[in-house]
N, C-alpha and C positions, 0 to 999 in steps of 0.2 A: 443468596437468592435461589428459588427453586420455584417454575414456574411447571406444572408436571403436564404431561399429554394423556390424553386418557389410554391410549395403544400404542403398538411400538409400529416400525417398518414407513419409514418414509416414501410416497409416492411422489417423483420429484417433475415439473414440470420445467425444462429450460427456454429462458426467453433472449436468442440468439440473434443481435441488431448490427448489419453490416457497419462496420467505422471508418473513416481514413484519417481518423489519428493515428499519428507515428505509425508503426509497426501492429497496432494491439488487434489489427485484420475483426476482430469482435468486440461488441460492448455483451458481457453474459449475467444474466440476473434470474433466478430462480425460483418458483410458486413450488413448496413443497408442502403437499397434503400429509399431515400428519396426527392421527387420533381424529378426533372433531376440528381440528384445528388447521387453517390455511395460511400459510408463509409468509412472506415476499421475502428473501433474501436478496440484499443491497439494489436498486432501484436505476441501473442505467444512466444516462445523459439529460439533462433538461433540454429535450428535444420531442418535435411530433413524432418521432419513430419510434423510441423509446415508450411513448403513450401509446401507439397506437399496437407495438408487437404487445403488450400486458394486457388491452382488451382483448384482442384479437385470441389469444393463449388462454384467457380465462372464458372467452365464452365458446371455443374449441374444446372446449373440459367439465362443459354444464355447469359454470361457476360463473359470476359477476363479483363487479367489483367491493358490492358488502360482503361476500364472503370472506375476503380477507381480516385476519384475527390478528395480525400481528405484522410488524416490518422489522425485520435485522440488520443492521449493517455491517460488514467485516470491516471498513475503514471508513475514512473520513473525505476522500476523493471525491471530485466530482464526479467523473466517471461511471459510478456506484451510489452517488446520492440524487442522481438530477429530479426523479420524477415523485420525490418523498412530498414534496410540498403540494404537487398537483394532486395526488392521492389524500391528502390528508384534507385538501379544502372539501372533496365530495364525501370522504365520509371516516369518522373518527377512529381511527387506528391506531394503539401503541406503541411509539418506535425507541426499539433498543438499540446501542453502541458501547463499545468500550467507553467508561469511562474518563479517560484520557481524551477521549474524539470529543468533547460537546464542547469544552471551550473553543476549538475548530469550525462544529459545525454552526454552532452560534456567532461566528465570525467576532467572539469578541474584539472590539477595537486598540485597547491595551498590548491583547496578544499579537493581534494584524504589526500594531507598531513595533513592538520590542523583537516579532520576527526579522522585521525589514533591517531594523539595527543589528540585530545576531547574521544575516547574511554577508551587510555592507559589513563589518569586521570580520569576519573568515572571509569575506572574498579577499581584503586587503588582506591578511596572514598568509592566504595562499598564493598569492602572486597575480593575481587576475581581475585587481579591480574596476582598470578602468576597463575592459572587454564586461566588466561584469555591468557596468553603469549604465546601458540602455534593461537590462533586465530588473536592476532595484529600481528603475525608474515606472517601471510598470507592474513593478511588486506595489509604489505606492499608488497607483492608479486606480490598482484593483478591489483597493479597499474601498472604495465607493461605487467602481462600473461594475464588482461582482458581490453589492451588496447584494442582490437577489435570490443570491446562492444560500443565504443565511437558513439554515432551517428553523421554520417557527413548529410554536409550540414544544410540549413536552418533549423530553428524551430519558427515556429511563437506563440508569448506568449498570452495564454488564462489569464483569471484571473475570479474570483466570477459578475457577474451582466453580461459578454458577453451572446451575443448571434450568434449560430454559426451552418449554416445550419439547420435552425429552430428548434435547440434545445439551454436550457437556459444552462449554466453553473454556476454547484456548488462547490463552496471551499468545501471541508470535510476532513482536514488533521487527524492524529492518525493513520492510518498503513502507511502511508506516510506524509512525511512536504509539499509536492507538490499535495497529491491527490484530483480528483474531480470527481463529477460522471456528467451526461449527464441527461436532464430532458425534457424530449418532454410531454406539460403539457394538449393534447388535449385527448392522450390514455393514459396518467399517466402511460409514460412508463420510466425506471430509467434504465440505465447502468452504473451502480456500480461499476466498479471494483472491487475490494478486500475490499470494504466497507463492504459488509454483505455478508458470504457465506452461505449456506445450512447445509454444514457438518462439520463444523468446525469453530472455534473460526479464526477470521481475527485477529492475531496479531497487536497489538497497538506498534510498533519499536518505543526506544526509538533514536530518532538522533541529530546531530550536524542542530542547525537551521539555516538561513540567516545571524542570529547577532550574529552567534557563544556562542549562548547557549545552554541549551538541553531541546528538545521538553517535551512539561508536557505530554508524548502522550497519557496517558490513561485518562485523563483532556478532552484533546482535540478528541481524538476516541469518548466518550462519549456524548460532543455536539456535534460531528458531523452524531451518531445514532439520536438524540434527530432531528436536522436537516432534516435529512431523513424523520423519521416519520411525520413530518409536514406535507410534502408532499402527503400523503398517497396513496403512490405506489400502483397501480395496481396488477404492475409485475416488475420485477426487473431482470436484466439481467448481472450477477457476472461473476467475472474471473477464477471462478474452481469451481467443481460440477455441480451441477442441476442449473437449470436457476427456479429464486422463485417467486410461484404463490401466497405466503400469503406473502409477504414481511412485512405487520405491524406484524402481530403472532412473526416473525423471532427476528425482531427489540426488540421485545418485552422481548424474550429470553436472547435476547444478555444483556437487560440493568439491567435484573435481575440476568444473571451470573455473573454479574459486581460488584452487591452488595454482592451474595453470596461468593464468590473469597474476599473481599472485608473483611466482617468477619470472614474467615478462617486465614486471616492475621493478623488480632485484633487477635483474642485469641490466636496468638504464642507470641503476644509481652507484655506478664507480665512481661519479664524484656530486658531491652536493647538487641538491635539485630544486627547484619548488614545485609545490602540486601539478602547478600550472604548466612549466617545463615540462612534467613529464604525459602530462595530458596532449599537451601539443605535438609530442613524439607518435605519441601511440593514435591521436584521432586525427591528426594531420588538418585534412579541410574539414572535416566533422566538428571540432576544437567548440568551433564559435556559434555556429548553427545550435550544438545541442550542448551550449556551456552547462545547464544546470545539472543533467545527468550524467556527463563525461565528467567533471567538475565531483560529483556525488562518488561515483566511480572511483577515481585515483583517491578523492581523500579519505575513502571506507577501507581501501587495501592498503593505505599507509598507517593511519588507527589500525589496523588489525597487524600489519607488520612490528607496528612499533610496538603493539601490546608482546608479540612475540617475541620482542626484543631480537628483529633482523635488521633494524633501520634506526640511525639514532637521530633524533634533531636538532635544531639550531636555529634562534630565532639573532635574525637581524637586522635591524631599523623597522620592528614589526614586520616581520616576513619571516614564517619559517622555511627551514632550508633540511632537508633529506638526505642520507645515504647511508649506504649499505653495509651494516652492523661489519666489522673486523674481527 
């Protein structure tokens, strides 16, 4: 696919909405003026804040809301999709995503279900099912309290090698099976998404894939920082905190918390472990409060361990068990 812009040099407009989710201190979404053409890059929270910083941004820029030509998403998040559906009811706009993202964003119910069953069995593999049992209880709830989320209407599928309003598109899954970031290569400008934030470690979620298996995602987070830095970003323009002027520095960080994080998990495993063991070591009272990404955490550095062949395992009575390659 190659959808072209008529001039190059993106004019980028950021629409920065306070959160007190978790740590992410910003929800960030971006109107990038580019040729005749008007943006929206990924859409913030279904929230009045989120609607009200996108007028408030577009008519501080002499733009309304027909002038938007197009919505992108880097992922499939709510965090990133809330305001697609309100935008779309006032007025007809093409919304593109990874490929991979629409079975997600259409909530099909097939996938909702065979999600729930791929966590309830890796949680029990990992050692933490019953702690995990108030969480798949509300994984199934959500299939009908967050049918809302569903996004209607069309979604037209990106994929790795398009080109689309003269920027290229990149696969980069590990915090998502669907994420990509946006690469306009004339100002070496990146819009990331939740690839690399400023303030915070981007979660590597471990998920149910296309073939119904489970993403290696801290494998794949990993080439896909390695990815990134190819590029050597200018500026990078993320979906929470600061928008990053050293993106290679950032990169750089991240692929060295990876190692460090990395050995902290070697030396708990002198003797067989399960995930969960060693999650419970390392987040102590955190453990339970944030099961699914401490949880995502330990079992993305043990996939990636075990890929290295540092870690061997051992499955018993359904339960694998870990430790430290000899």
């Amino acid at each position: 696919m190659v959808v072209k812009a008529k001039v190059e040099s993106p004019k980028t407009y950021p629409i920065i909405v306070p959160t007190q989710l978790g740590n992410l201190q910003t929800l960030n979404y971006y109107l990038v003026h580019q040729g005749e053409d008007l943006i929206l890059i990924d859409a913030g929270a279904e929230n009045d804040a989120c609607w009200d910083a996108l007028i408030d941004t577009l008519h501080a820029n002499d733009y309304t809301l027909q002038d938007i030509t197009a919505i992108i998403l880097t992922h499939n998040h709510a965090d990133h999709i809330g305001i697609v559906n309100r935008i779309r009811k006032e007025i007809d706009v093409p919304l593109y995503a990874h490929e991979d993202a629409i079975i997600r964003l259409k909530r099909d119910t097939d996938f909702l279900e065979k999600r729930i069953a791929f966590f309830t069995e890796l949680y029990q593999e990992m050692g933490c099912l019953t702690e995990a049992e108030p969480l798949i209880e509300r994984m199934v709830q959500s299939i009908h309290k967050n049918a809302h989320q569903k996004i209607n209407g069309p979604i037209i599928p990106l994929k790795e090698g398009d080109t689309i309003f003269g920027f290229d598109v990149i696969y980069v899954p590990g915090h998502a099976p669907d994420h990509i970031f946006l690469w306009h290569k004339e100002s070496k400008t990146a819009y990331v998404g939740d690839l690399i934030l400023s303030h915070s470690p981007s979660n590597a979620l471990v998920e149910l894939d296309k073939t119904g298996e489970r993403t290696k995602s801290l494998v794949l987070y990993e080439q896909s920082l390695q990815k990134l830095r190819t590029y050597e970003p200018a500026i990078a323009y993320s979906g929470h905190g600061e928008i990053i002027h050293d993106p290679i520095e950032l990169i750089d960080q991240k692929l060295n918390r990876i190692e460090t994080k990395a050995d902290r998990i070697l030396a708990l495993l002198y003797e067989e472990k399960t995930a969960a063991e060693i999650a419970k070591e390392m987040y102590k009272e955190r453990y339970e409060p944030l099961l699914p990404l401490v949880m995502s955490e330990v079992i993305g550095h043990l996939d990636r361990l075990y890929a290295l062949q540092k870690v061997t395992q051992t499955r018993k009575n359904g339960i694998i068990y870990y430790k430290k390659h000899m």
